[in-house]
PDB file as gemmi writes it, atoms N, CA and C in Angstrom:
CRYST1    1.000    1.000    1.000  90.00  90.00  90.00 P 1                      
ATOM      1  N   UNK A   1     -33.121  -5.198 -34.228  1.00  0.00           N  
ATOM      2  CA  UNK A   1     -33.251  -4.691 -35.583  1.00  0.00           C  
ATOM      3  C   UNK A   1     -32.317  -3.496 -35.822  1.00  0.00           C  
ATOM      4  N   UNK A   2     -31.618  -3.478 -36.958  1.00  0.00           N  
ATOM      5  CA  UNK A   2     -30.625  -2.406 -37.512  1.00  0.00           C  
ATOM      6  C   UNK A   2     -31.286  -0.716 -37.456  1.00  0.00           C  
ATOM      7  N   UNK A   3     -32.653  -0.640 -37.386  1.00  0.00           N  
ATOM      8  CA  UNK A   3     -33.448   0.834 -37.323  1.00  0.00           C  
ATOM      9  C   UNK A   3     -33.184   1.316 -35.728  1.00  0.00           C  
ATOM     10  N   UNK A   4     -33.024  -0.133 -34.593  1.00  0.00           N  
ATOM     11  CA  UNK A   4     -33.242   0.614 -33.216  1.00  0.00           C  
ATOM     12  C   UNK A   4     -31.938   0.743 -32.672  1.00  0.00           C  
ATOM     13  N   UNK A   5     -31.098   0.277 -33.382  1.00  0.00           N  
ATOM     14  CA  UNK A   5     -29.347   0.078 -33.014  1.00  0.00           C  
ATOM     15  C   UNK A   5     -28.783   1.376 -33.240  1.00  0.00           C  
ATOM     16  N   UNK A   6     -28.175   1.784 -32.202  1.00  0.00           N  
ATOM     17  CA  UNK A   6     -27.213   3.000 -31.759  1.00  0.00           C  
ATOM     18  C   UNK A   6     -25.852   2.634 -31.800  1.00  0.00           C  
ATOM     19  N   UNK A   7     -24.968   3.280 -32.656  1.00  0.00           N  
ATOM     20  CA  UNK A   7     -23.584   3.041 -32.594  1.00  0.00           C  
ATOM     21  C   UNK A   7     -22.947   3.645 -31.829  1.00  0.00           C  
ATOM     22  N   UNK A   8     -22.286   3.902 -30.494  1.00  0.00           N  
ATOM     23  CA  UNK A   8     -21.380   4.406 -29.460  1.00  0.00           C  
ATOM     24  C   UNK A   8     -20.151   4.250 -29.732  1.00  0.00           C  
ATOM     25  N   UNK A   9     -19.075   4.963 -30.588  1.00  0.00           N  
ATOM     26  CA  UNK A   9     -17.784   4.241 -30.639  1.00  0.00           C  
ATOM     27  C   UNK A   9     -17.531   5.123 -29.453  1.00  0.00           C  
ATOM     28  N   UNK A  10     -16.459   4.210 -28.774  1.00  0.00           N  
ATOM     29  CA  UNK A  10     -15.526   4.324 -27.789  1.00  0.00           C  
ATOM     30  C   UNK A  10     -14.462   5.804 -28.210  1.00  0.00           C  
ATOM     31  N   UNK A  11     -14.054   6.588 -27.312  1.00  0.00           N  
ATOM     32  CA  UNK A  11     -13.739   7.809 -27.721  1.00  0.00           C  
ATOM     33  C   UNK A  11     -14.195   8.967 -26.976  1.00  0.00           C  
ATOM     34  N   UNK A  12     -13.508  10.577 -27.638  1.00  0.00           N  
ATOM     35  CA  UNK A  12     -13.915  11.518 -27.242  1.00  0.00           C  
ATOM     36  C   UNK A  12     -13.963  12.253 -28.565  1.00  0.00           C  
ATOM     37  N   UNK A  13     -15.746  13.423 -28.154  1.00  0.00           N  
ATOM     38  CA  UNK A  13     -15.737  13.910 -29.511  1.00  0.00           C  
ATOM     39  C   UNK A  13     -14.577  15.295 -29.255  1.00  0.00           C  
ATOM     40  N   UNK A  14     -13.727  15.141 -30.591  1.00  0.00           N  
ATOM     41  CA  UNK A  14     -12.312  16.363 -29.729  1.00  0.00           C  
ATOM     42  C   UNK A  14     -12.260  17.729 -30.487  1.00  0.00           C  
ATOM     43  N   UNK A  15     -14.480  17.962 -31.122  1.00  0.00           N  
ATOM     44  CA  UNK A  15     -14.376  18.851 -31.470  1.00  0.00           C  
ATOM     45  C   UNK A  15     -15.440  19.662 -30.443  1.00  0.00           C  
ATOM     46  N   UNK A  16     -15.772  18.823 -29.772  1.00  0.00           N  
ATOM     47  CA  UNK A  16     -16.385  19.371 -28.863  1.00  0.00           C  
ATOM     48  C   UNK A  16     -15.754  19.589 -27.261  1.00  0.00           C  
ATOM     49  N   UNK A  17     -15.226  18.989 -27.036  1.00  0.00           N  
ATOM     50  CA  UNK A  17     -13.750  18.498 -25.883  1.00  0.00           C  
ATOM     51  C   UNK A  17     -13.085  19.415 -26.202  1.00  0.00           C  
ATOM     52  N   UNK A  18     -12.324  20.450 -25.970  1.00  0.00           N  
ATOM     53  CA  UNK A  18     -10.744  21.120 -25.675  1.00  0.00           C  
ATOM     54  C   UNK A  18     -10.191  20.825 -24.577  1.00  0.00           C  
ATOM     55  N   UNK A  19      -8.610  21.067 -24.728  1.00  0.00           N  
ATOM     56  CA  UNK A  19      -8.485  20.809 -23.421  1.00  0.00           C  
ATOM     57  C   UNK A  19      -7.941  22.057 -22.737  1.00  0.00           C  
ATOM     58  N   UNK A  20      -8.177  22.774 -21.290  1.00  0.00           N  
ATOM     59  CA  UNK A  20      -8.371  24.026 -20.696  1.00  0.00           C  
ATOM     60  C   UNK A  20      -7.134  24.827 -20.940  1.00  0.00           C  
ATOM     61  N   UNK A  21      -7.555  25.971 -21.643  1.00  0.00           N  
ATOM     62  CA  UNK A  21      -5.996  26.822 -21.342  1.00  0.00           C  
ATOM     63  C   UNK A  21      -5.511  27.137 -19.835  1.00  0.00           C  
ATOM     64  N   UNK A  22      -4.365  26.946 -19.816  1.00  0.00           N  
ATOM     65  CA  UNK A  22      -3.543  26.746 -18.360  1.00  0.00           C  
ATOM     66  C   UNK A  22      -2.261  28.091 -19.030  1.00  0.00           C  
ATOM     67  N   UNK A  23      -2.510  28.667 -17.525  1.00  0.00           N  
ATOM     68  CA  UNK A  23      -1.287  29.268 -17.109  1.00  0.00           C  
ATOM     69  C   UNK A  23       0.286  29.254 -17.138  1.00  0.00           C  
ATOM     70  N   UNK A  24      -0.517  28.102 -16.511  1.00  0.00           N  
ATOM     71  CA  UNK A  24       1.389  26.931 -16.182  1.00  0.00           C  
ATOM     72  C   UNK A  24       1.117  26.287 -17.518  1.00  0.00           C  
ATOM     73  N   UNK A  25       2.615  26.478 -18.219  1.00  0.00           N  
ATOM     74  CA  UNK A  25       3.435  25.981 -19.320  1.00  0.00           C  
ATOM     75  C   UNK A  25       3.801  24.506 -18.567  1.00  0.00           C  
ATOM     76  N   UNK A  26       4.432  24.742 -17.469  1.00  0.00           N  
ATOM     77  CA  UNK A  26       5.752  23.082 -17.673  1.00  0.00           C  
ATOM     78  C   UNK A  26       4.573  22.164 -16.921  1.00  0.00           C  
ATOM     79  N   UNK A  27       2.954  21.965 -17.253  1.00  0.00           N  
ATOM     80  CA  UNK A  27       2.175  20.881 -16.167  1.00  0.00           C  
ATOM     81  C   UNK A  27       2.501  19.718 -16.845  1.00  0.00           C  
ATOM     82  N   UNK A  28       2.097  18.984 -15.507  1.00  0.00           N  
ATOM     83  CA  UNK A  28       2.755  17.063 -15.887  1.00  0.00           C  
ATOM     84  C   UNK A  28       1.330  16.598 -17.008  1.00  0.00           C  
ATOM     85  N   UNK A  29       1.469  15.747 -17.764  1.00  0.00           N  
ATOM     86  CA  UNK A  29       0.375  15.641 -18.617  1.00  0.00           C  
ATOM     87  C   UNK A  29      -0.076  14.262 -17.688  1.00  0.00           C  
ATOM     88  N   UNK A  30      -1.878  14.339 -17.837  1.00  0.00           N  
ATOM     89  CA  UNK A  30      -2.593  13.404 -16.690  1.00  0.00           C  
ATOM     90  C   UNK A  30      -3.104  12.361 -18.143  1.00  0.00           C  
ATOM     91  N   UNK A  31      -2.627  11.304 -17.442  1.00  0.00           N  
ATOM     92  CA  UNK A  31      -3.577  10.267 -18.386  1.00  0.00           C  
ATOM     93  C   UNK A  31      -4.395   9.596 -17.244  1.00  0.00           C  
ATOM     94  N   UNK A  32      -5.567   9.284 -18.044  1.00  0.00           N  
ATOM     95  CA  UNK A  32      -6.736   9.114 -17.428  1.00  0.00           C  
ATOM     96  C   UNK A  32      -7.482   7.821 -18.065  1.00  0.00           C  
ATOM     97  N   UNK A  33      -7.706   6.810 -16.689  1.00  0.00           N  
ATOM     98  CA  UNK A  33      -8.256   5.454 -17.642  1.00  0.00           C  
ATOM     99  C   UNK A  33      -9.077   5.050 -16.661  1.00  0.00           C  
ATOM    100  N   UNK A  34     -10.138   4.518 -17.255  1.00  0.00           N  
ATOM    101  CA  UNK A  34     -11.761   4.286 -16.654  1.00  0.00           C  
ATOM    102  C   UNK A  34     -12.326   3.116 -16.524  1.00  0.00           C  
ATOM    103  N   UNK A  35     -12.574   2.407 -15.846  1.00  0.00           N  
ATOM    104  CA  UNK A  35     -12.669   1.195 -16.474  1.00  0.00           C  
ATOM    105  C   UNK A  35     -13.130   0.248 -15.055  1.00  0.00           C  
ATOM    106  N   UNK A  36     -13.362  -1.231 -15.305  1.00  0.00           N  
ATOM    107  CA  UNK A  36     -14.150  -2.273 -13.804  1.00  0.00           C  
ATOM    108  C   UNK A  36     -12.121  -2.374 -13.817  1.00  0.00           C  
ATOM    109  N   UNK A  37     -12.218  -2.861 -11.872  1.00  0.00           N  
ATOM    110  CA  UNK A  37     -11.137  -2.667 -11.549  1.00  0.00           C  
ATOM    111  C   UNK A  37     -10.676  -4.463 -11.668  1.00  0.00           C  
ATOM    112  N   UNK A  38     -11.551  -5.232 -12.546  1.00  0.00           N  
ATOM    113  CA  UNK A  38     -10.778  -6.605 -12.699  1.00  0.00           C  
ATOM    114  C   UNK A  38      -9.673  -7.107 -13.349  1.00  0.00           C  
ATOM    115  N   UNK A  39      -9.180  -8.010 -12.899  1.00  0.00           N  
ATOM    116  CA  UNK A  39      -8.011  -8.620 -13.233  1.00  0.00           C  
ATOM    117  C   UNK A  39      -7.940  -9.162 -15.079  1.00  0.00           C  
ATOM    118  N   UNK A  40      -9.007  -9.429 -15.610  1.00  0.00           N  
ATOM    119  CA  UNK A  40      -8.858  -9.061 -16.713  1.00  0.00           C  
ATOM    120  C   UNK A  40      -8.779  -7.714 -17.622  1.00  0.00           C  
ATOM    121  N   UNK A  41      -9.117  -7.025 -17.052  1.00  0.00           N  
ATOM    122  CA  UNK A  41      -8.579  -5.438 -17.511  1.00  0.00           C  
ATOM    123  C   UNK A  41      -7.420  -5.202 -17.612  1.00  0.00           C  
ATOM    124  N   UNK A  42      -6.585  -5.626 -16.638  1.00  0.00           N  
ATOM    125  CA  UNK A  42      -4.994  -5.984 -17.007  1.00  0.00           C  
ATOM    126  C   UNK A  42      -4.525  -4.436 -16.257  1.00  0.00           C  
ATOM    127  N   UNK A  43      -5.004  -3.794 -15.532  1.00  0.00           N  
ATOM    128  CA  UNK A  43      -4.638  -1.873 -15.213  1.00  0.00           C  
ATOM    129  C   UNK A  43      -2.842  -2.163 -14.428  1.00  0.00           C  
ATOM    130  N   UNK A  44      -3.129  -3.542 -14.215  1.00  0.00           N  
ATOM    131  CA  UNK A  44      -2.003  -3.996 -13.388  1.00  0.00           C  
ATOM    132  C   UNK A  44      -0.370  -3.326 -14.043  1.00  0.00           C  
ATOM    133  N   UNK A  45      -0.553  -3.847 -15.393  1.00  0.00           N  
ATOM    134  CA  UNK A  45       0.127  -3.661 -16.781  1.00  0.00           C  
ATOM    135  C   UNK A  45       0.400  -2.081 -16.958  1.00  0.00           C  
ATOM    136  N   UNK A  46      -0.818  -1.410 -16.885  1.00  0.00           N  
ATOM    137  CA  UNK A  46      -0.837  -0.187 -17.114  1.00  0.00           C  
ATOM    138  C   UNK A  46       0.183   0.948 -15.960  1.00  0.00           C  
ATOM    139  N   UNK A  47      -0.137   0.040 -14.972  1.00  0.00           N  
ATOM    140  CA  UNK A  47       0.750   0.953 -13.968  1.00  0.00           C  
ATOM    141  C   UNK A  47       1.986   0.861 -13.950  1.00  0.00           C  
ATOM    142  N   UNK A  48       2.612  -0.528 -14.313  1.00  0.00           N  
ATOM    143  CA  UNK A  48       3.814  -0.821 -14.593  1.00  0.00           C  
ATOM    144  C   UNK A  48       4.597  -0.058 -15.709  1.00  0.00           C  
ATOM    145  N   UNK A  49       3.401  -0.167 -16.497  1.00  0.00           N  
ATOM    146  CA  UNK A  49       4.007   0.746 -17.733  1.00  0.00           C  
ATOM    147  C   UNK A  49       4.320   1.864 -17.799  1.00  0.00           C  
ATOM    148  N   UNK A  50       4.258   2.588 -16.576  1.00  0.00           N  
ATOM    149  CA  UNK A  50       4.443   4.013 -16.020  1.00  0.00           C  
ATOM    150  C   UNK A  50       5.655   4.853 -15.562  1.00  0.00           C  
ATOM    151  N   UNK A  51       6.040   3.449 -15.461  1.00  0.00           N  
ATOM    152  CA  UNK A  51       7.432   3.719 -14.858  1.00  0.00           C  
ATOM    153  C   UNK A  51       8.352   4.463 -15.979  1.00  0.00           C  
ATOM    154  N   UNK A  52       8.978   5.653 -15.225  1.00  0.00           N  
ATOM    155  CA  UNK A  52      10.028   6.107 -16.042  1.00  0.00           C  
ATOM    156  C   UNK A  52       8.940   7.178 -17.191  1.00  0.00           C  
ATOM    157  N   UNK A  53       7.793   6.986 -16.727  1.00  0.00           N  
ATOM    158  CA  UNK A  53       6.814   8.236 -18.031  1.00  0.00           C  
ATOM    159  C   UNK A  53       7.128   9.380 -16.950  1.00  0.00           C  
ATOM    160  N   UNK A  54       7.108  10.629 -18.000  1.00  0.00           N  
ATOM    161  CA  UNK A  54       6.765  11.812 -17.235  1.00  0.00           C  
ATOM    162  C   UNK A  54       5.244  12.483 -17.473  1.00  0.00           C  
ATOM    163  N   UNK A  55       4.355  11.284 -16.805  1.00  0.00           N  
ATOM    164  CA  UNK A  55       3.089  12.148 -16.806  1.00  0.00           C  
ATOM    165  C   UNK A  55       2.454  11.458 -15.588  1.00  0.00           C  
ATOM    166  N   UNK A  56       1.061  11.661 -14.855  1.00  0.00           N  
ATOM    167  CA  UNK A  56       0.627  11.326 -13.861  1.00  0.00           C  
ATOM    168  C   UNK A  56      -0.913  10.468 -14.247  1.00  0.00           C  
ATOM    169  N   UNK A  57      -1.107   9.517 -14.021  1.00  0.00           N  
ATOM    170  CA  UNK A  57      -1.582   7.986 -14.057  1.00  0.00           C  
ATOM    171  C   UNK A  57      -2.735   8.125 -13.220  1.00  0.00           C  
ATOM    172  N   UNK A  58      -4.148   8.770 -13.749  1.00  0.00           N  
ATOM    173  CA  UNK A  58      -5.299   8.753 -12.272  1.00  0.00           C  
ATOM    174  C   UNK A  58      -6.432   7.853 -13.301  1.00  0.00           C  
ATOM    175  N   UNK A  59      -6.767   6.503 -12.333  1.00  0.00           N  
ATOM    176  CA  UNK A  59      -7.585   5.379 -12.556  1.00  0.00           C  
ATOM    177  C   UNK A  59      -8.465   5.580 -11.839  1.00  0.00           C  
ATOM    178  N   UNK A  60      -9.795   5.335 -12.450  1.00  0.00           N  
ATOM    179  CA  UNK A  60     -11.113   5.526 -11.533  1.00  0.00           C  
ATOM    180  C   UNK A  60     -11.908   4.356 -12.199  1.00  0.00           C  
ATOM    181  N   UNK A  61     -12.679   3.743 -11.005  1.00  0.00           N  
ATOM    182  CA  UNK A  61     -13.274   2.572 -11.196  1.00  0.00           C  
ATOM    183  C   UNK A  61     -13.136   1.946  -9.959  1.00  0.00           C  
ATOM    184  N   UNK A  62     -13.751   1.237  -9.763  1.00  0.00           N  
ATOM    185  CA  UNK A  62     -14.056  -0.291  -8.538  1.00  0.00           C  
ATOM    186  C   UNK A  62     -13.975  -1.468  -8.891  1.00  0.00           C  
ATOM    187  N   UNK A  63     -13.488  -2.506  -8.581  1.00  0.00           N  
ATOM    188  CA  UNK A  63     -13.664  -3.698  -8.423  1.00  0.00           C  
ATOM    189  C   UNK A  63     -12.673  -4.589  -7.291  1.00  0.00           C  
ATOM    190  N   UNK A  64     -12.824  -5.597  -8.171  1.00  0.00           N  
ATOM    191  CA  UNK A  64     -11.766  -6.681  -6.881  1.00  0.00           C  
ATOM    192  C   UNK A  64     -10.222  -6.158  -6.892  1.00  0.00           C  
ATOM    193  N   UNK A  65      -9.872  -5.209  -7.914  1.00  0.00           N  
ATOM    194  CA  UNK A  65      -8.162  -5.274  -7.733  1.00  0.00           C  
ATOM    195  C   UNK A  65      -7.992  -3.964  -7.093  1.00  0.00           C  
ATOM    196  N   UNK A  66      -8.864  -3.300  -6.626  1.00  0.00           N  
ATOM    197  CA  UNK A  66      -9.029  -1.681  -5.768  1.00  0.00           C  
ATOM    198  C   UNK A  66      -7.573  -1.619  -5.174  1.00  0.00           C  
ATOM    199  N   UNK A  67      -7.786  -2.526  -4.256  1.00  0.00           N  
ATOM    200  CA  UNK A  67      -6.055  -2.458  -3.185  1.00  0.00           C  
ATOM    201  C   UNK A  67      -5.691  -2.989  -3.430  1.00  0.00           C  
ATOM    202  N   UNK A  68      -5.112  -3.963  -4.726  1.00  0.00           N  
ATOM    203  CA  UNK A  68      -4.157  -4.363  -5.404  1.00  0.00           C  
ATOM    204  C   UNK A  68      -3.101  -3.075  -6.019  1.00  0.00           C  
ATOM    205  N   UNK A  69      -4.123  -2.797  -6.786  1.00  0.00           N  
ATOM    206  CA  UNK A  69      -3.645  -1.623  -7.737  1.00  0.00           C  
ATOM    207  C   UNK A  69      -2.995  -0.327  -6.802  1.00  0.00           C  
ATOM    208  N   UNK A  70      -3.852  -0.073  -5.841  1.00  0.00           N  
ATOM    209  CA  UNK A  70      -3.413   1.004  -4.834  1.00  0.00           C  
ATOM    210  C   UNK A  70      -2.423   0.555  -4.255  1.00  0.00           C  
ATOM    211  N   UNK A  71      -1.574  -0.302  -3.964  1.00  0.00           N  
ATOM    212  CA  UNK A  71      -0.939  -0.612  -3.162  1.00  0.00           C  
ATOM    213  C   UNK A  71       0.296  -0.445  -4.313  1.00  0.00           C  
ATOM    214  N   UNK A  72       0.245  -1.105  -5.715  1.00  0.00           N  
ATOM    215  CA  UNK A  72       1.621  -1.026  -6.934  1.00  0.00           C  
ATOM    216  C   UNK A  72       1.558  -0.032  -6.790  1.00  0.00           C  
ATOM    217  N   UNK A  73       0.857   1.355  -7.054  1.00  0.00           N  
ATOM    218  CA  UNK A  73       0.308   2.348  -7.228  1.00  0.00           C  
ATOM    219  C   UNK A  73       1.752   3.318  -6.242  1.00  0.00           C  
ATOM    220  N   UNK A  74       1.385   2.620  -5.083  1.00  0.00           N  
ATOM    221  CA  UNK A  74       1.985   3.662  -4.194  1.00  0.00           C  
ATOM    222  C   UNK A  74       3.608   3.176  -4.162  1.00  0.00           C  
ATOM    223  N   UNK A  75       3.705   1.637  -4.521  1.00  0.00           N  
ATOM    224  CA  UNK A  75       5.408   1.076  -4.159  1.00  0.00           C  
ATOM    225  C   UNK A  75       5.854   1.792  -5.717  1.00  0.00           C  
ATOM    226  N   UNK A  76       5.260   1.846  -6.702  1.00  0.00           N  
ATOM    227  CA  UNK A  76       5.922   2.680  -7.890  1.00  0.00           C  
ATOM    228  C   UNK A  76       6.127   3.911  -8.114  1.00  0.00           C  
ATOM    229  N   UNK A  77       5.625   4.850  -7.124  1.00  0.00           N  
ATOM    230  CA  UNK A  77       5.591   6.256  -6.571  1.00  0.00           C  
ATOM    231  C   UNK A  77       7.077   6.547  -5.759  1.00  0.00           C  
ATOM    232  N   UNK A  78       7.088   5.304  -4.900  1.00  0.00           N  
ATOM    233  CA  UNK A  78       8.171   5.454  -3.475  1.00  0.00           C  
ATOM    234  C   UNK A  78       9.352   5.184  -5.369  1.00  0.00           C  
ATOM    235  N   UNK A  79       9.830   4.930  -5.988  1.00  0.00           N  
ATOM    236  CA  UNK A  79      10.963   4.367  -6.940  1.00  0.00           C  
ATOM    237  C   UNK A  79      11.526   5.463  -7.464  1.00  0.00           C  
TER     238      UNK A  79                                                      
END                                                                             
């Protein structure tokens, strides 16, 4: 029923969120993605897409592609 339904949009509230004043001016900007570590999630994509960004890529989550991903993870690091 529409009275017991909770709407959760996906998001951050970014008036309650700041993000920390830092010292250091030149820091690498962290993107951060959350998520089940399956092959339909596609994170595969995401890491690829990294290449050549100047920011740092930290994924948290479990599933079947754990040492898949860790392993692109680290041969796109060595590039």
């Amino acid at each position: 029923p529409r009275n017991k339904a909770v709407y959760l949009p996906n998001g951050v509230d970014i008036d309650f969120f700041k993000p920390a004043k830092s010292k250091k001016r030149n820091k690498i900007p962290v993107i951060l993605s959350v998520g089940r570590l399956e092959k339909q999630k596609n994170f595969e994509t995401l890491v690829n897409a990294m290449k050549g960004v100047n920011a740092k890529l930290m994924i948290v989550g479990q599933g079947s592609q754990k040492e898949k991903l860790k392993k692109l993870a680290k041969k796109a690091v060595k590039h």
